[in-house]
Backbone as XML, in Angstrom:
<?xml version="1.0"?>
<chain id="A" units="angstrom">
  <residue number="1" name="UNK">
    <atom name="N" x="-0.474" y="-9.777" z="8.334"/>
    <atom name="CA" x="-0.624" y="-8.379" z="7.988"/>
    <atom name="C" x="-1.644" y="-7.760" z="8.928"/>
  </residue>
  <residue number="2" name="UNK">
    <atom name="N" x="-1.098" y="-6.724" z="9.383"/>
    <atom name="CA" x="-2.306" y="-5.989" z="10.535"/>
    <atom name="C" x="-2.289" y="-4.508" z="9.195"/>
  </residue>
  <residue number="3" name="UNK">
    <atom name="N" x="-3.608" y="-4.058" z="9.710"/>
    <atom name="CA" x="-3.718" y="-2.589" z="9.091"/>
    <atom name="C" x="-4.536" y="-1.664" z="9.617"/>
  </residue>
  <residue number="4" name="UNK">
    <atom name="N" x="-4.209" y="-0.376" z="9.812"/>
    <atom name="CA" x="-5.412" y="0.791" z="10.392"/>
    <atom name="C" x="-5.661" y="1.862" z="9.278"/>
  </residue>
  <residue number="5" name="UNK">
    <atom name="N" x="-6.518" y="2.496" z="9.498"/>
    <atom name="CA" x="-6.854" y="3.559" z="8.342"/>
    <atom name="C" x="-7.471" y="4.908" z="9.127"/>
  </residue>
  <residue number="6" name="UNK">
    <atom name="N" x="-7.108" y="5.725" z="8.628"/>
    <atom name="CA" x="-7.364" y="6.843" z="9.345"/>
    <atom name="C" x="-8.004" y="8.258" z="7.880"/>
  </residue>
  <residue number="7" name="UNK">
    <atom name="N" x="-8.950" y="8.620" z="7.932"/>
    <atom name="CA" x="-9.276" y="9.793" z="7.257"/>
    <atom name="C" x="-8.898" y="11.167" z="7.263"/>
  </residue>
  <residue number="8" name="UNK">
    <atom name="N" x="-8.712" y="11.803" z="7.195"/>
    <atom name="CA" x="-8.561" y="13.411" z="7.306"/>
    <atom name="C" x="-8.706" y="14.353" z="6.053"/>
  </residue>
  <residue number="9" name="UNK">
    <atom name="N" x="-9.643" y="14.714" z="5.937"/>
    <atom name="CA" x="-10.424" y="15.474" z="4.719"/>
    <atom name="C" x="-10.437" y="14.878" z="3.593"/>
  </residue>
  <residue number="10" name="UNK">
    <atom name="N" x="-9.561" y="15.155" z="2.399"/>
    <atom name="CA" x="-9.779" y="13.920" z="1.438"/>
    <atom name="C" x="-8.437" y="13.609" z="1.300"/>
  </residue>
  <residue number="11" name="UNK">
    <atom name="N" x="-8.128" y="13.020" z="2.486"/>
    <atom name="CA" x="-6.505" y="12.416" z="2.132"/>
    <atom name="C" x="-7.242" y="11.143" z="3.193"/>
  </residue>
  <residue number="12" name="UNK">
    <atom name="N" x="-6.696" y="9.568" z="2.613"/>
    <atom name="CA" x="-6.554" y="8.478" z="3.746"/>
    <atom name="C" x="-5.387" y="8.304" z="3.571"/>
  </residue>
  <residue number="13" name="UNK">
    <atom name="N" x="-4.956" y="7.971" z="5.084"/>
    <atom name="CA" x="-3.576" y="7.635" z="5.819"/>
    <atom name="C" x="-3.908" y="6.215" z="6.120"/>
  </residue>
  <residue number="14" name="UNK">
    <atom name="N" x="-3.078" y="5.214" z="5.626"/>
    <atom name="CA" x="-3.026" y="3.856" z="5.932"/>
    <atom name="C" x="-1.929" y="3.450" z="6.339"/>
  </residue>
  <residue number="15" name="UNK">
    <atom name="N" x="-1.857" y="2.799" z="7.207"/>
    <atom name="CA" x="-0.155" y="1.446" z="7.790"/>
    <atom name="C" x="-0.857" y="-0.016" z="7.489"/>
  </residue>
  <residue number="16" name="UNK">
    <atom name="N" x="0.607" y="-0.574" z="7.214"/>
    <atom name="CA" x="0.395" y="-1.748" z="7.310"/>
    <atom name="C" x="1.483" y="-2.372" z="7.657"/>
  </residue>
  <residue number="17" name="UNK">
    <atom name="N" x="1.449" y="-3.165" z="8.734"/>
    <atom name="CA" x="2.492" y="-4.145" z="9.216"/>
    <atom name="C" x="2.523" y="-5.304" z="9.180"/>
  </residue>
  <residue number="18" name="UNK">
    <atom name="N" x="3.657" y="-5.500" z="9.825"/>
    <atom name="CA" x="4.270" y="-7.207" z="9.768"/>
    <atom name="C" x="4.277" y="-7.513" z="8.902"/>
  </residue>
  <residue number="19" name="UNK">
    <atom name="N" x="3.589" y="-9.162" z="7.917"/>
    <atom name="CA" x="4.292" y="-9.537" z="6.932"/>
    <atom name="C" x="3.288" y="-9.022" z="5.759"/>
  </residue>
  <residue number="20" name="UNK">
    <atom name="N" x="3.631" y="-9.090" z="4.619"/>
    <atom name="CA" x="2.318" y="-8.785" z="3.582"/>
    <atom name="C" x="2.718" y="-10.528" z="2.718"/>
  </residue>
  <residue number="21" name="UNK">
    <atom name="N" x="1.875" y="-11.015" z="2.565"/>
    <atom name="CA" x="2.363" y="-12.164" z="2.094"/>
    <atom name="C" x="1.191" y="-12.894" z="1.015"/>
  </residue>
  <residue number="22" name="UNK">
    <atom name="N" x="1.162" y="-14.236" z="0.973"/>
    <atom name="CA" x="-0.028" y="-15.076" z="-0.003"/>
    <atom name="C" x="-1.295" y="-15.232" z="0.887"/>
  </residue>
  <residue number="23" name="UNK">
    <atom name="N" x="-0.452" y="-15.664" z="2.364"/>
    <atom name="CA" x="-1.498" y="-16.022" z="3.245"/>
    <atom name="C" x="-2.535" y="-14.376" z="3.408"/>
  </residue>
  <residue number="24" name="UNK">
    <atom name="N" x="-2.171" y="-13.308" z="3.014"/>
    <atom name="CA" x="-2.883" y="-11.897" z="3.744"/>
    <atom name="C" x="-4.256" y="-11.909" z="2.766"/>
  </residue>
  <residue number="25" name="UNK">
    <atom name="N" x="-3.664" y="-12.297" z="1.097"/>
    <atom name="CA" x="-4.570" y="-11.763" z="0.021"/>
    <atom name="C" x="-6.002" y="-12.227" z="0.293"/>
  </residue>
  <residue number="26" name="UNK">
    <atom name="N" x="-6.442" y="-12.759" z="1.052"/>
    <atom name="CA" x="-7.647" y="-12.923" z="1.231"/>
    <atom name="C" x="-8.243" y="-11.446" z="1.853"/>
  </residue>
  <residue number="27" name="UNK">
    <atom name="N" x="-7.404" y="-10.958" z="2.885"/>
    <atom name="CA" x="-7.755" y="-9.898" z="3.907"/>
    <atom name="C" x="-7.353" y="-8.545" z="2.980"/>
  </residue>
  <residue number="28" name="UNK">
    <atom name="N" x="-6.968" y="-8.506" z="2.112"/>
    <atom name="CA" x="-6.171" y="-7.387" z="1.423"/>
    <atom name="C" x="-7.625" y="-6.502" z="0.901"/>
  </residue>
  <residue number="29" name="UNK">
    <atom name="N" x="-8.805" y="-7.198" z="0.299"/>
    <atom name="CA" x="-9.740" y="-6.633" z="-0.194"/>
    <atom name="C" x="-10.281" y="-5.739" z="0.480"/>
  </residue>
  <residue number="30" name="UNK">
    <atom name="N" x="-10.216" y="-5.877" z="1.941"/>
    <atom name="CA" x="-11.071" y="-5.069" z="3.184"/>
    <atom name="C" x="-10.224" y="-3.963" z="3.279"/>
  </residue>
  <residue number="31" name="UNK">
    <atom name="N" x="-8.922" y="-4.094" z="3.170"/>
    <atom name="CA" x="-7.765" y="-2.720" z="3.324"/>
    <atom name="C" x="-8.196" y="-1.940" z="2.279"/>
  </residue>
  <residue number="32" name="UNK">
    <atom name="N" x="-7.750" y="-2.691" z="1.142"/>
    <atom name="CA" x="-7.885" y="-1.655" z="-0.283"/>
    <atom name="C" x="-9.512" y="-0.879" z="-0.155"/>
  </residue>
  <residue number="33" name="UNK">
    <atom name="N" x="-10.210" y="-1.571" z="0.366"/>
    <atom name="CA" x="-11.805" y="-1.086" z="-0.276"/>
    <atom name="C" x="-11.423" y="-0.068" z="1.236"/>
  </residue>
  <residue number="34" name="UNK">
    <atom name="N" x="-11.151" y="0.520" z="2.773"/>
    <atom name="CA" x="-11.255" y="1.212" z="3.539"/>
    <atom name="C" x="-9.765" y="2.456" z="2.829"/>
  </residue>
  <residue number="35" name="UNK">
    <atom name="N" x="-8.852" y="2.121" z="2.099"/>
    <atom name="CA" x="-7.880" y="2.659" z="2.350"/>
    <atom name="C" x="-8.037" y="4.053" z="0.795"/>
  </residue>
  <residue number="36" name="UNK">
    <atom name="N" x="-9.285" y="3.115" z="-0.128"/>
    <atom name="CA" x="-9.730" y="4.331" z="-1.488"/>
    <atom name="C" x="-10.647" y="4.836" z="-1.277"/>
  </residue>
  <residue number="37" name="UNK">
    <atom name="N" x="-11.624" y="4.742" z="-0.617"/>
    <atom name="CA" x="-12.969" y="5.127" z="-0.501"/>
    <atom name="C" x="-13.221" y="6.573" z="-0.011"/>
  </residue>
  <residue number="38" name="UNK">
    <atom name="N" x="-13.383" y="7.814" z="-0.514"/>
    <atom name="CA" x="-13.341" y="8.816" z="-0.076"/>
    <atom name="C" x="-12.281" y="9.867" z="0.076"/>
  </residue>
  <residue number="39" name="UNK">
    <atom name="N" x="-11.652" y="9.445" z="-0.748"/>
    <atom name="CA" x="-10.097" y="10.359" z="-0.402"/>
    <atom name="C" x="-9.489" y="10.692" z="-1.850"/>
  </residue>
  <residue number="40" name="UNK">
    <atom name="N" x="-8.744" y="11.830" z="-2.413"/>
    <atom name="CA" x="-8.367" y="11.964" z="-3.301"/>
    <atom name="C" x="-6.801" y="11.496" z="-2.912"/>
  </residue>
  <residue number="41" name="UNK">
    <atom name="N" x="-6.329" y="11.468" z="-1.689"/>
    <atom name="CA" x="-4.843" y="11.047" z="-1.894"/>
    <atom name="C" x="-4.768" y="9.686" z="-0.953"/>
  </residue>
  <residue number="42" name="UNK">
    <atom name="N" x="-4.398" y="8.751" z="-1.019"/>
    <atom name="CA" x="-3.862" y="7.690" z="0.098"/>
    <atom name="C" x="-2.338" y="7.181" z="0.240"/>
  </residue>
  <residue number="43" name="UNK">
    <atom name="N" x="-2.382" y="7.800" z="1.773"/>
    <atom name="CA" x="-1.104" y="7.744" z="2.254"/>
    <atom name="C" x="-0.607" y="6.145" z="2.646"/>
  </residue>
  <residue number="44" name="UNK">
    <atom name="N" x="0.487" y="5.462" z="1.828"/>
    <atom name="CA" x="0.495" y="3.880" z="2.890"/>
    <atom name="C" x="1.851" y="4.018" z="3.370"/>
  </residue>
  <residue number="45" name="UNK">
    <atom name="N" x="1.420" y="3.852" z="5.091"/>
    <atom name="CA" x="2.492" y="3.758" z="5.038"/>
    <atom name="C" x="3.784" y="2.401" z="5.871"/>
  </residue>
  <residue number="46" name="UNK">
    <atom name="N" x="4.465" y="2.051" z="5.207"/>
    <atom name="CA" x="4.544" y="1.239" z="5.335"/>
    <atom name="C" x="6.327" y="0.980" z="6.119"/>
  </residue>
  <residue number="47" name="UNK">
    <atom name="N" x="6.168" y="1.541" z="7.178"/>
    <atom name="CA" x="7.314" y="1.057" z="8.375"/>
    <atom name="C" x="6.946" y="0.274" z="8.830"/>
  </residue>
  <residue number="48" name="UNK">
    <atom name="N" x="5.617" y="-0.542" z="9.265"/>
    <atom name="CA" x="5.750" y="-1.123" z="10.162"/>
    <atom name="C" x="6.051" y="-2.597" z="9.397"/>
  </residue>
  <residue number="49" name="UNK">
    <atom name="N" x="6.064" y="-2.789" z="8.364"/>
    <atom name="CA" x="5.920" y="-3.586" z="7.131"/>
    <atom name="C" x="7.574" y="-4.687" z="7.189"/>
  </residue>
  <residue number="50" name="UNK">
    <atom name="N" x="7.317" y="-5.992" z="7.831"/>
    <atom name="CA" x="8.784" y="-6.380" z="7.716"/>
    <atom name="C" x="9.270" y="-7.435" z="6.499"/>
  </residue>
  <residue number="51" name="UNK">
    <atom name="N" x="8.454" y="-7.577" z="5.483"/>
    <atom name="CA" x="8.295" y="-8.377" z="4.549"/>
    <atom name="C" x="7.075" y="-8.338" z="3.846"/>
  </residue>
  <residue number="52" name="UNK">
    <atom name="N" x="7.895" y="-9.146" z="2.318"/>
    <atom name="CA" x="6.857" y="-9.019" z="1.249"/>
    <atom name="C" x="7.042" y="-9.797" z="0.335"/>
  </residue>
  <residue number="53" name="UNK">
    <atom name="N" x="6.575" y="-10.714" z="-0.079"/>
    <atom name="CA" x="6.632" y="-11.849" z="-1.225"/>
    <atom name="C" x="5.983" y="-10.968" z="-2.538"/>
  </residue>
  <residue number="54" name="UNK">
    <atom name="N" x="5.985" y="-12.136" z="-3.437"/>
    <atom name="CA" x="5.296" y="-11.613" z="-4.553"/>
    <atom name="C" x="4.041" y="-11.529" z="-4.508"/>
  </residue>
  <residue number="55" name="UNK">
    <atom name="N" x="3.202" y="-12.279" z="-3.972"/>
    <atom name="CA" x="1.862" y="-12.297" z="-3.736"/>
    <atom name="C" x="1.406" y="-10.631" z="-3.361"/>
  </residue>
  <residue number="56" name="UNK">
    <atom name="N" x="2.292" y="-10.259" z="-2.054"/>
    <atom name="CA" x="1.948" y="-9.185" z="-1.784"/>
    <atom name="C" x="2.635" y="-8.156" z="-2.907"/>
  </residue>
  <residue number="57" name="UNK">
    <atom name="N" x="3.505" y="-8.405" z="-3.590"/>
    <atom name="CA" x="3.727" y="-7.323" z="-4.415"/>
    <atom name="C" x="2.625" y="-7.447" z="-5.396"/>
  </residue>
  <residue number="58" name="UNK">
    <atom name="N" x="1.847" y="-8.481" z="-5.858"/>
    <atom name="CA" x="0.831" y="-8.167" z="-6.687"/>
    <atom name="C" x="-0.510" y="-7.506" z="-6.016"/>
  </residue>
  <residue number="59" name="UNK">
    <atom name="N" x="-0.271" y="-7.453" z="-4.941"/>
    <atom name="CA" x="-1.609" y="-6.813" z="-4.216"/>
    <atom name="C" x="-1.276" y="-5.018" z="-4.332"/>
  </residue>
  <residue number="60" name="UNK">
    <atom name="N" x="-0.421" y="-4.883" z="-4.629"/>
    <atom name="CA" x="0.657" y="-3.533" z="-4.265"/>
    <atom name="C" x="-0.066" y="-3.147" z="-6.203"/>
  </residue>
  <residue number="61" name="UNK">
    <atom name="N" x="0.321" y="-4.123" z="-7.428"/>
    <atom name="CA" x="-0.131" y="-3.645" z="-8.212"/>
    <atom name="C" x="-2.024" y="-3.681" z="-8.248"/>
  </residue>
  <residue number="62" name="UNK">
    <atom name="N" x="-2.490" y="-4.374" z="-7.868"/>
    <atom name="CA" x="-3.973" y="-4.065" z="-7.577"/>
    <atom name="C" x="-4.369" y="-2.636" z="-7.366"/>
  </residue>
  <residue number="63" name="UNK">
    <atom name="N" x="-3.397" y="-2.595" z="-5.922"/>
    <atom name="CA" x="-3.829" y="-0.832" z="-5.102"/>
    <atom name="C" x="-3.523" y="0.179" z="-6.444"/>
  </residue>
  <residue number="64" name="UNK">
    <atom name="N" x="-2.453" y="-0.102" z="-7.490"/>
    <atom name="CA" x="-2.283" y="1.271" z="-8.399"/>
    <atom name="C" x="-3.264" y="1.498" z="-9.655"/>
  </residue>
  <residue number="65" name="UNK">
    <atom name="N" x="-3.811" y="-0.175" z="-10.005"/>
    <atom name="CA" x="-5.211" y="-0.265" z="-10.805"/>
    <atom name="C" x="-6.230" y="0.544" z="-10.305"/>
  </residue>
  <residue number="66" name="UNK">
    <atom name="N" x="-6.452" y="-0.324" z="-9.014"/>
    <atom name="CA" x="-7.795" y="0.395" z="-8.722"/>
    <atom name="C" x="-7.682" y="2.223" z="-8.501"/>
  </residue>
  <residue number="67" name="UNK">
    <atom name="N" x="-6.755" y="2.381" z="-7.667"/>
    <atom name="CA" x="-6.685" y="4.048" z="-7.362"/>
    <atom name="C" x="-5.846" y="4.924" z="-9.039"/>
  </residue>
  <residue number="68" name="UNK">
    <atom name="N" x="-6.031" y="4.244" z="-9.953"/>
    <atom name="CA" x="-5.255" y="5.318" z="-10.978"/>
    <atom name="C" x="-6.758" y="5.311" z="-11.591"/>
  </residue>
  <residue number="69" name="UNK">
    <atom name="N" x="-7.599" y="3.825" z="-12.007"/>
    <atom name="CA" x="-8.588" y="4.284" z="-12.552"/>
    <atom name="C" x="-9.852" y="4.971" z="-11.411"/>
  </residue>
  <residue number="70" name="UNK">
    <atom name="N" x="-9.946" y="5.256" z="-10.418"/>
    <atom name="CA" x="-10.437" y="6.156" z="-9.389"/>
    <atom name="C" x="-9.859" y="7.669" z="-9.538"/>
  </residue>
  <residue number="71" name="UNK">
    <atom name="N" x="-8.383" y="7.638" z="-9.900"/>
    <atom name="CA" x="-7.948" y="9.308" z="-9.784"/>
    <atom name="C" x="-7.373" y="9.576" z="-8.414"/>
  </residue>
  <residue number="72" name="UNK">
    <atom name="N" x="-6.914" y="8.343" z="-7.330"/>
    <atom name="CA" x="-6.645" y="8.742" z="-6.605"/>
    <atom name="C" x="-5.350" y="8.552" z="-6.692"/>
  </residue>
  <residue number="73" name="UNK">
    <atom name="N" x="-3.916" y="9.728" z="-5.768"/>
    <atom name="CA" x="-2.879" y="9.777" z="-5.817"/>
    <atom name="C" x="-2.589" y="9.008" z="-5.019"/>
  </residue>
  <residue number="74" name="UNK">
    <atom name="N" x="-1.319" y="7.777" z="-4.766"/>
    <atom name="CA" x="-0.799" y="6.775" z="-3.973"/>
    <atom name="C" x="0.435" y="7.217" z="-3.863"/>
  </residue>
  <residue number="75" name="UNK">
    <atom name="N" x="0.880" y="7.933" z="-1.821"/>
    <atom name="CA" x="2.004" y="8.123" z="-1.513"/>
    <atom name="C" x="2.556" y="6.683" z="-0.678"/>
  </residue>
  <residue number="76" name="UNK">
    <atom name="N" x="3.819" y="6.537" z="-0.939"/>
    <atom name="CA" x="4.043" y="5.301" z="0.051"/>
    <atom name="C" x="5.262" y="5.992" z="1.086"/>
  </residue>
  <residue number="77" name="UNK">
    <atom name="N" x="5.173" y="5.802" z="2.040"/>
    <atom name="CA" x="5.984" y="6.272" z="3.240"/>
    <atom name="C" x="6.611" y="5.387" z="3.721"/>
  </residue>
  <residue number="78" name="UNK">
    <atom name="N" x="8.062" y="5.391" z="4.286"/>
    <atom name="CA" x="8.601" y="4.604" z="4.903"/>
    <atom name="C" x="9.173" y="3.284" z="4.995"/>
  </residue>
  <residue number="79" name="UNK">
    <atom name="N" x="8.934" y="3.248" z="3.659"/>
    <atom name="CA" x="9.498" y="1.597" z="3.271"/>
    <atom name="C" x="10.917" y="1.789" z="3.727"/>
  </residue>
  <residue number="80" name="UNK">
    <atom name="N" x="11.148" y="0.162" z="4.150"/>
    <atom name="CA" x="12.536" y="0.105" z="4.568"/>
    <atom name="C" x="13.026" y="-0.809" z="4.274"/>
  </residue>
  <residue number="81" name="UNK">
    <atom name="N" x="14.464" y="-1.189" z="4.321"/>
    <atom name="CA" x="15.137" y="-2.495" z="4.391"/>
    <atom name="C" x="14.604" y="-2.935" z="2.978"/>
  </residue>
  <residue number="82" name="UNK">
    <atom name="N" x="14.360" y="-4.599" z="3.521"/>
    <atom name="CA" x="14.310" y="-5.391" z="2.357"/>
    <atom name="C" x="12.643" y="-5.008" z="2.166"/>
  </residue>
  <residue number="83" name="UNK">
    <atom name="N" x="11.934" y="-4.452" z="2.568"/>
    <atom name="CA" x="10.824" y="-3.824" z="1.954"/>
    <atom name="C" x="11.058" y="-3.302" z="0.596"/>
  </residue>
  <residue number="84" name="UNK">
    <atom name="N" x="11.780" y="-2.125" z="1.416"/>
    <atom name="CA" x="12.396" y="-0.911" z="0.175"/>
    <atom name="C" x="12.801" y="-1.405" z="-0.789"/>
  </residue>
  <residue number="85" name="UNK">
    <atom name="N" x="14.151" y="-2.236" z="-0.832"/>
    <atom name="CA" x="14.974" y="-2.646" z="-1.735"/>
    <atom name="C" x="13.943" y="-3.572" z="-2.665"/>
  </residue>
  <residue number="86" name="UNK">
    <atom name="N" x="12.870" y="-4.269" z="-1.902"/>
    <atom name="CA" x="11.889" y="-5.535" z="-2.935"/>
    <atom name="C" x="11.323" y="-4.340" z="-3.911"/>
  </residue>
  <residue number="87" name="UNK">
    <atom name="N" x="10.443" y="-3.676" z="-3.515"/>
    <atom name="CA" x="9.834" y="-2.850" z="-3.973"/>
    <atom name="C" x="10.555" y="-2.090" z="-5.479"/>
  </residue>
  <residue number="88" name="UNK">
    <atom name="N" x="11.458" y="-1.475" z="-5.075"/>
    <atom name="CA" x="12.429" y="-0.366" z="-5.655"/>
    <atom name="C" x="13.090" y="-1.004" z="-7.103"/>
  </residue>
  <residue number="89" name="UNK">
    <atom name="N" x="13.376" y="-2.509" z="-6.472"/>
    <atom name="CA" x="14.058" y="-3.482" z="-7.705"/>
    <atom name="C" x="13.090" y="-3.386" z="-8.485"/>
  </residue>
  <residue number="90" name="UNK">
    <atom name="N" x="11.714" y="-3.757" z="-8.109"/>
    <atom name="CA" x="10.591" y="-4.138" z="-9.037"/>
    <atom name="C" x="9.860" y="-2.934" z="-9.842"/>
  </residue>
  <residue number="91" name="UNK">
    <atom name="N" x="10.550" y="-1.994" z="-9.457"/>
    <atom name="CA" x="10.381" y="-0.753" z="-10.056"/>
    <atom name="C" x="8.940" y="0.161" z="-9.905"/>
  </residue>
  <residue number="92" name="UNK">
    <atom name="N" x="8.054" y="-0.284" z="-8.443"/>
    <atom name="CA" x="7.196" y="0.304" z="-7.860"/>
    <atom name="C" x="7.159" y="1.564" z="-7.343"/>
  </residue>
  <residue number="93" name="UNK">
    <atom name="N" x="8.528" y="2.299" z="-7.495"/>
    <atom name="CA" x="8.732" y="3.855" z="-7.188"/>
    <atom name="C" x="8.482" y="4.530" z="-8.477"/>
  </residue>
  <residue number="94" name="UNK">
    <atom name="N" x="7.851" y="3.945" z="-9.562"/>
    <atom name="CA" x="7.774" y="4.040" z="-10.857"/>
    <atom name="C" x="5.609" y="4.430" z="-10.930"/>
  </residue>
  <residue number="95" name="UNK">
    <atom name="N" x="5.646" y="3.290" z="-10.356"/>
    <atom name="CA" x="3.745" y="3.922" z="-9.764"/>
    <atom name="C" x="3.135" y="3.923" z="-8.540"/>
  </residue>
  <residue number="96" name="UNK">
    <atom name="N" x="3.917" y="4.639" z="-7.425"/>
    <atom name="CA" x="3.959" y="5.659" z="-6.768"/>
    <atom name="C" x="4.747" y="6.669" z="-6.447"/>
  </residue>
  <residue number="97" name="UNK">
    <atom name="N" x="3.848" y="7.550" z="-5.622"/>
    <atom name="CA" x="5.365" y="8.314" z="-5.320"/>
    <atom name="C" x="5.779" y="8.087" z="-4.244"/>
  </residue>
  <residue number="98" name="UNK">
    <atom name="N" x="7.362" y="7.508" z="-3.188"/>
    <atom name="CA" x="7.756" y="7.320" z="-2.349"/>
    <atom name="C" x="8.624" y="7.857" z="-1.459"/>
  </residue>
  <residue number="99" name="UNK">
    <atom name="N" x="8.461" y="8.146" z="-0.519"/>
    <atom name="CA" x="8.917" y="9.142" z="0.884"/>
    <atom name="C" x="9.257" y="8.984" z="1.949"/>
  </residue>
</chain>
């Protein structure tokens, strides 16, 4: 998993690529803590994203814990493929909103 974060007033814009997996959740804490911090909305977005196990789908429910009890809104952008379809089955377009 690679990731960048970018600010712009109180919105953060995040990507994350390649795989999201068991092996990432160690590194996931440093994303989540740059990707809520200061922003009322965070954008993820996630094209560059070519896979996702469950591990990473539980990191996915982490991000909606922490940012619902924060108040922050979670857009997800760009999911694709078997991203999309993992996601969508598991009914994660349910706590965010996706675009």
């Amino acid at each position: 998993m690679q990731f960048t974060t970018r600010r712009d007033g109180n919105k953060v814009e995040t990507a994350i690529s390649g795989r999201l997996t068991f092996a990432d959740a160690a590194q996931f804490p440093k994303f989540l803590d740059q990707a809520v911090k200061g922003g009322a909305v965070c954008e993820i977005d996630l094209g560059g994203l070519t896979f996702i196990d469950s591990t990473g789908m539980s990191l996915f429910v982490h991000v909606y814990d922490i940012t619902q009890a924060a108040g922050i809104k979670v857009v997800v952008r760009n999911a694709r493929g078997p991203v999309s379809e993992t996601l969508r089955r598991a009914s994660f377009d349910t706590l965010f909103e996706f675009k």
